[in-house]
N, C-alpha and C positions, 0 to 999 in steps of 0.2 A: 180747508181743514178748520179757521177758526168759526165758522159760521155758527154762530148762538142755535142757529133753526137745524143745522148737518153736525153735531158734533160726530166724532171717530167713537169704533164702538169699538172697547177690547173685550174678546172674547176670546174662546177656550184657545183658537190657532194661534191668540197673541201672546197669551201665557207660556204656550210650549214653545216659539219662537216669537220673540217680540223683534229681533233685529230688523226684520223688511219695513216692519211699521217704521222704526225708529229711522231708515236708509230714507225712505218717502219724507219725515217730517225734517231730515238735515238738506233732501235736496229744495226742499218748498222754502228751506229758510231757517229753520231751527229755529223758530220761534215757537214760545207757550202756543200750544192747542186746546180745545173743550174736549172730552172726552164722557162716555159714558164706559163705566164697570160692568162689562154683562155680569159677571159672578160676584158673588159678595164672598165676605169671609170674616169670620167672628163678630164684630162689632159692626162693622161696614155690610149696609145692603144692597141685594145685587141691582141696578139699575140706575147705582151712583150716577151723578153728575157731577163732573170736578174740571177743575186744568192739569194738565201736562207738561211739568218741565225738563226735556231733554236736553239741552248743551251744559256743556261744563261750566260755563261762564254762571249763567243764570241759575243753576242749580247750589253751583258753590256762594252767590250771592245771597240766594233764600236760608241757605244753611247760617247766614249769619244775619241774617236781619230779624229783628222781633217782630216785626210785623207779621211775620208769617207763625204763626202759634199754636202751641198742642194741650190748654186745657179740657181734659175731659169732660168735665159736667156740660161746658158749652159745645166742642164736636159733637155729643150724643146728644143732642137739641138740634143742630144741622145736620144728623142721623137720624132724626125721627125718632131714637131710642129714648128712653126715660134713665134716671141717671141709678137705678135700684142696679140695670144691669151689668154693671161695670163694676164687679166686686173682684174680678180678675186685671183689672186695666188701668186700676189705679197706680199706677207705677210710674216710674222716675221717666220713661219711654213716650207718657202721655202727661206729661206736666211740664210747663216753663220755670226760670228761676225767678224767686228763690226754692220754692217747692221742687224743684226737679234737683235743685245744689243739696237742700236736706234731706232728700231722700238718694241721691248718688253716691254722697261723703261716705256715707259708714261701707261702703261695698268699696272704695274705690283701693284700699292697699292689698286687697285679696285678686284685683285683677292687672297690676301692672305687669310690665315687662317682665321685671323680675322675678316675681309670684309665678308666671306662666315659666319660666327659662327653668326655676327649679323643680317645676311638677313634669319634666320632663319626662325623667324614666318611668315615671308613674306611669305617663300616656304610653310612652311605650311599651311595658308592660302588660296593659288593657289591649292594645293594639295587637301585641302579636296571644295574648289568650282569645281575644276573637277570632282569626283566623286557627288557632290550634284546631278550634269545630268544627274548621270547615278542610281540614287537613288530607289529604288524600283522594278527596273527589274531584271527578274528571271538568264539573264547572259549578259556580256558585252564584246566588244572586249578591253584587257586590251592595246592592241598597239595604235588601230585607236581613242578610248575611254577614254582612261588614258593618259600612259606611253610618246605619243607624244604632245598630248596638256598640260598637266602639263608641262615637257619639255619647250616645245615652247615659253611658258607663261612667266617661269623663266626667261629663258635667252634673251625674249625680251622686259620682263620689266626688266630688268638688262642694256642694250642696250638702252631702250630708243623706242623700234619700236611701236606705237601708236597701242590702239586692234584692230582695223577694219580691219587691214592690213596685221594681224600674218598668217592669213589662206594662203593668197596669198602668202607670206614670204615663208612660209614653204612648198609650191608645187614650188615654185621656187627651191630650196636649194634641196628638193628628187629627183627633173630630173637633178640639176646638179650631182648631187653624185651617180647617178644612173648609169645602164648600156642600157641608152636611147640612141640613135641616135644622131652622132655629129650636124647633122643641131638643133634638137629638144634641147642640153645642151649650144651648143652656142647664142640660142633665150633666153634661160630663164636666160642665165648669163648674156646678155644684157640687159634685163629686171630689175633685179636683182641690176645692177651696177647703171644704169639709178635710178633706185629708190634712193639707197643708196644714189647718189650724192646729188639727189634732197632734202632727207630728213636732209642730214647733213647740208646741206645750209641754209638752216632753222631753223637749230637748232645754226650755228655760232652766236654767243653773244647775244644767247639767256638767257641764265642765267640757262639751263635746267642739273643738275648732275649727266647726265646719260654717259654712255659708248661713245654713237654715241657724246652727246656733248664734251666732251673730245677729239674723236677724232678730231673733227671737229676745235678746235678751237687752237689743236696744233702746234705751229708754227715751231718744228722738225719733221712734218709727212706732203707729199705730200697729197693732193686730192685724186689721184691713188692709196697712198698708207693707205689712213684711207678706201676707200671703199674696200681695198682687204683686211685689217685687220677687218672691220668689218664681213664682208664674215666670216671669217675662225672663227673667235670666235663664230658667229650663229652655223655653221655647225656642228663643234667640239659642243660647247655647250646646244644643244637638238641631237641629231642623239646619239652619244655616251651613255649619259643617257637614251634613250629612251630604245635603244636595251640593257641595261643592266638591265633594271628594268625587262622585259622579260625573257631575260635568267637565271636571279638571281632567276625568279618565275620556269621557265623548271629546273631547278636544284634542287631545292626545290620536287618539285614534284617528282623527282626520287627516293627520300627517304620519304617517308610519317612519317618516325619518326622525322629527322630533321626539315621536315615541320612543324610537329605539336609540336617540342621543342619550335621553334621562335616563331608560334605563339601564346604560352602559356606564352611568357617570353618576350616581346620585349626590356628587357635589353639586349636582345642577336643582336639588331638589328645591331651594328658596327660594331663588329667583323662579323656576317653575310654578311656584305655590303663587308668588305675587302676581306673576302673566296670567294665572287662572282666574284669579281674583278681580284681574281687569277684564278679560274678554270670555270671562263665565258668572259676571256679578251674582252673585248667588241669594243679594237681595235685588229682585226686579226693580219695583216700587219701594221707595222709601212707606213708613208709618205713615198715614193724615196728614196732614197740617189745615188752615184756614187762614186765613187774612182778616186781621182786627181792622183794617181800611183800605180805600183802594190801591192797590202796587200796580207800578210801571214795571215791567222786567221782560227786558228786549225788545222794546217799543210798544209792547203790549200790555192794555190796562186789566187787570184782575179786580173786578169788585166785591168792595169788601164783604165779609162772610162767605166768599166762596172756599170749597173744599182743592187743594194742592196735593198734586202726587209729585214727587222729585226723581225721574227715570236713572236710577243709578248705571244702568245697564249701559242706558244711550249716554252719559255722559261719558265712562269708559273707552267709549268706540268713537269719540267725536273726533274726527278730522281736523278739527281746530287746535287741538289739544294734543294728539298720538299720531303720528305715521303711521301709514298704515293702518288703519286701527285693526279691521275686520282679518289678519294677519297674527296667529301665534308665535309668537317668537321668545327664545327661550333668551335671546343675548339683550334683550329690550332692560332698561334700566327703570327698575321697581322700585314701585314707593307712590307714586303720583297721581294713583284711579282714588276714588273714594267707596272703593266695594262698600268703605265702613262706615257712611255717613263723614261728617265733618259737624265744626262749630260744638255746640255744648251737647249735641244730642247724637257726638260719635260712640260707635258702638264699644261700652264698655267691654267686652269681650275680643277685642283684634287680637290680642297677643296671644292668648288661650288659642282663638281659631287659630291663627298664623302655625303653633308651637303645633296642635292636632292635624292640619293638614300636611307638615312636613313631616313630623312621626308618620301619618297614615301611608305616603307614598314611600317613604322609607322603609315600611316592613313591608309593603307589595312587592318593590323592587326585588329585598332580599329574599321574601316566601315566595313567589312567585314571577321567577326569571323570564318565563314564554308567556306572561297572563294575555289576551288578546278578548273584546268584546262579542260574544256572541250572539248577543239579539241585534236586531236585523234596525236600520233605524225609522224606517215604515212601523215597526212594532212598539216606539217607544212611547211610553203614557207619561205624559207630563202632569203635575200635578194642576186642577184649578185654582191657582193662588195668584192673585195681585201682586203679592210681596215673595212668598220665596219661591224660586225658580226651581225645581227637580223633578226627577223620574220615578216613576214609582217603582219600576224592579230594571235592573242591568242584569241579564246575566253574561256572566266570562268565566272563563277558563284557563287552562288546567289552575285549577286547585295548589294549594302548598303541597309540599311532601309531606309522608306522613310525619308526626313529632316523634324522634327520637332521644329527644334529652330529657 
C-alpha cells in the first residue's frame, strides 16, 4: 500500500463506505499510506496525490505538530491553483498561528459551551417547525426534509442570513462543496462572496448581534477575510450536522435493539449523539494539511511539501484506541473520538453541533414514536466528498402527527 509507483486510489465506493479501506490499512499495519483523490472538491483536484493517516496515535500527533501546516497561498501552489481563487478560503480553517489565533478570537465567545447550551430552545424550536411541514405524511425525506433545513436554519439564524435567502444560501455552499465542475463552483462562489459582502455591509453599525454583524464590524478582520470566515462557518455549520443526523439514524437502524433502547429512553440521547460522532464521523477526511519538512510518523517518512489527509473516520474505529470499535454501543463512554478535529484547528463549532444533534433526535423521538427507514440500503447515494461523509435523500416514515397546538 505505501508503494510511491501503486498508491491506493479513493474513489466514489470509498467516500460512501471508507470503513473496508480503513479494516485493510489497520490489518497491513496502520501505518501512513500514498493515496490518490479520484474526486476533487472545491479547492482540491480530482486526481490528488497526498498521504493517509489512519490511526489514532498518528493522527492526534499531526493535530499537534507545526510541521504539518495549512497556509493557503502555499497549499494552492501544491494545488496547482493560483491564489485569486481562494477568495472563499481564506479563513481561520486554512491558516496557521498567528493568523489562524487572529482571525479565530473575535468568533470564539459566540461558539462556547455556554453560547451553544443557551440557544438551546432556539434549536428546538427550529427543530420541531421543521417537522410541523412535514406533519401528517405517511413518510418524508429525513435529508432534503429535515436534517438539512433544520441545519440551515440554526446556523443561519446564528449568522445573521435573513429567511428569504437560506434556500439560495444553501444551493450556493452544496455546489461549492460538491464535486461540480470548476466553471459551475467558481460561479457560485462568486455569487456567494458577492452576497456575503453585500449583506455585511449592511449590517456594519447596524446594531444587529449576530455572527455576520460581528464580523462585519471587526476592525482586526479584513472584508476578504470576514466573507471567507463567514463561508466556512456556514458550511462547516449545517453540512456537517446534516449528514450526521443521517448517519446517526443509518446506524441506529442496523441494530433494531439499540433503536428501539433510544427510543424508549431519550435520556439516552447524549451519549447516543457522541457514539454517532465516533462510529459515523461525519467528517471523513480532515481539511489539507502539507508538511514544511520531512516527518517520520509511524516509522514512516513523509517528504516535505507533500499534501496530508488525517482519516478521522479510521481513527474513531482504531482497535488501539476503542473496543470493539466497528460495534454501536449506546453504554460506550463519550468524549474520546475526535469526530472534531483536535489541537488549534478543532472545530470551532462541537458544542453547537453536539446541542443540534441531541435537540434533532429528541424531537424525532417525540414527533415520531414508529419513524423506521425506508430506502432500501442498495438505494442509498452518498455524497462525492473527501471530507463530509452523507446521503443524499433518506426517506422514512410515518411522518409526525398532524399539529394540533
Amino acid at each position: 500500500m505505501q508503494s510511491r509507483t501503486h498508491p491506493l486510489v479513493l474513489d466514489g465506493e470509498f467516500f460512501g463506505n471508507p470503513y473496508p479501506v480503513y479494516a485493510a490499512i489497520r490489518k497491513a499495519g496502520n501505518r501512513p499510506v500514498e493515496v490518490v483523490l479520484e474526486t476533487g472538491m472545491a479547492y482540491l483536484p480530482p486526481g490528488l496525490r497526498a498521504w493517509l493517516l489512519t490511526s489514532y496515535d498518528d493522527i492526534e500527533f499531526a493535530l499537534g505538530d507545526p510541521r504539518f501546516r495549512k497556509e493557503l497561498d502555499k497549499a494552492m501552489a501544491v494545488f496547482g491553483h493560483a491564489g485569486q481563487d481562494s477568495v472563499l478560503y481564506d479563513n481561520m480553517a486554512n491558516n496557521d498561528p498567528p493568523e489562524h489565533t487572529r482571525l479565530r478570537k473575535p468568533l470564539n465567545g459566540a461558539f462556547t459551551a455556554r453560547a451553544a447550551t443557551a440557544r438551546r430552545e432556539d434549536v428546538r424550536a427550529v427543530a420541531h417547525r421543521v417537522l410541523d411541514r412535514v406533519a401528517g405524511k405517511p413518510e418524508f425525506d429525513l435529508v432534503e426534509d429535515f436534517a438539512l433545513p433544520f441545519s440551515i436554519e440554526v446556523i443561519c439564524g446564528l449568522l445573521g442570513v435573513p429567511v428569504a435567502d437560506r434556500h439560495t444560501f444553501s444551493s450556493w455552499a452544496q455546489t461549492i462543496t460538491s464535486a461540480a465542475s470548476r466553471d459551475a463552483i467558481q460561479r457560485d462562489a462568486g455569487l456567494m462572496a458577492s452576497y456575503l459582502r453585500d449583506l455585511m455591509a449592511a449590517k456594519r453599525n447596524s446594531g444587529d448581534e449576530d455572527v455576520l454583524a460581528l464580523l462585519a464590524g471587526h476592525p482586526g478582520v479584513t472584508e476578504r477575510e470576514a466573507v471567507s470566515q463567514a463561508y466556512a462557518l456556514l458550511v462547516a455549520g449545517y453540512e456537517t450536522t446534516a449528514n450526521l443526523l443521517a448517519a446517526g439514524l443509518l446506524a441506529l437502524d442496523a441494530d433494531p435493539a439499540v433503536h428501539a433502547r433510544l427510543w424508549a429512553d431519550p435520556a439516552l440521547v447524549p451519549g447516543a449523539v457522541q457514539e454517532m460522532l465516533r462510529h459515523q464521523s461525519p467528517f471523513n477526511l480532515s481539511l489539507y494539511r502539507y508538511v514544511s519538512e520531512d516527518v517520520e510518523v509511524g516509522g514512516t517518512r513523509i517528504p516535505a511539501g507533500s499534501i496530508v489527509f488525517l482519516a478521522f473516520a479510521a481513527a474513531n474505529r482504531d482497535d488501539e484506541r476503542f473496543a470493539a470499535p466497528d460495534a454501536f454501543d449506546l453504554d460506550r463512554p463519550g468524549g474520546d473520538h475526535i469526530a472534531f478535529g483536535g489541537g488549534v484547528h478543532n472545530c470551532i463549532g462541537k458544542h453547537l453541533a453536539r446541542v443540534e444533534a441531541e435537540v434533532a433526535f429528541e424531537a424525532l423521538i417525540e414527533r415520531c414514536p414508529a419513524l423506521e427507514i425506508r430506502t432500501s440500503r442498495a438505494d442509498l447515494e452518498w455524497k462525492p466528498s473527501p471530507t463530509f461523509r452523507g446521503v443524499r435523500h433518506l426517506l422514512v416514515g410515518p411522518g409526525p402527527a398532524e399539529v394540533t397546538r
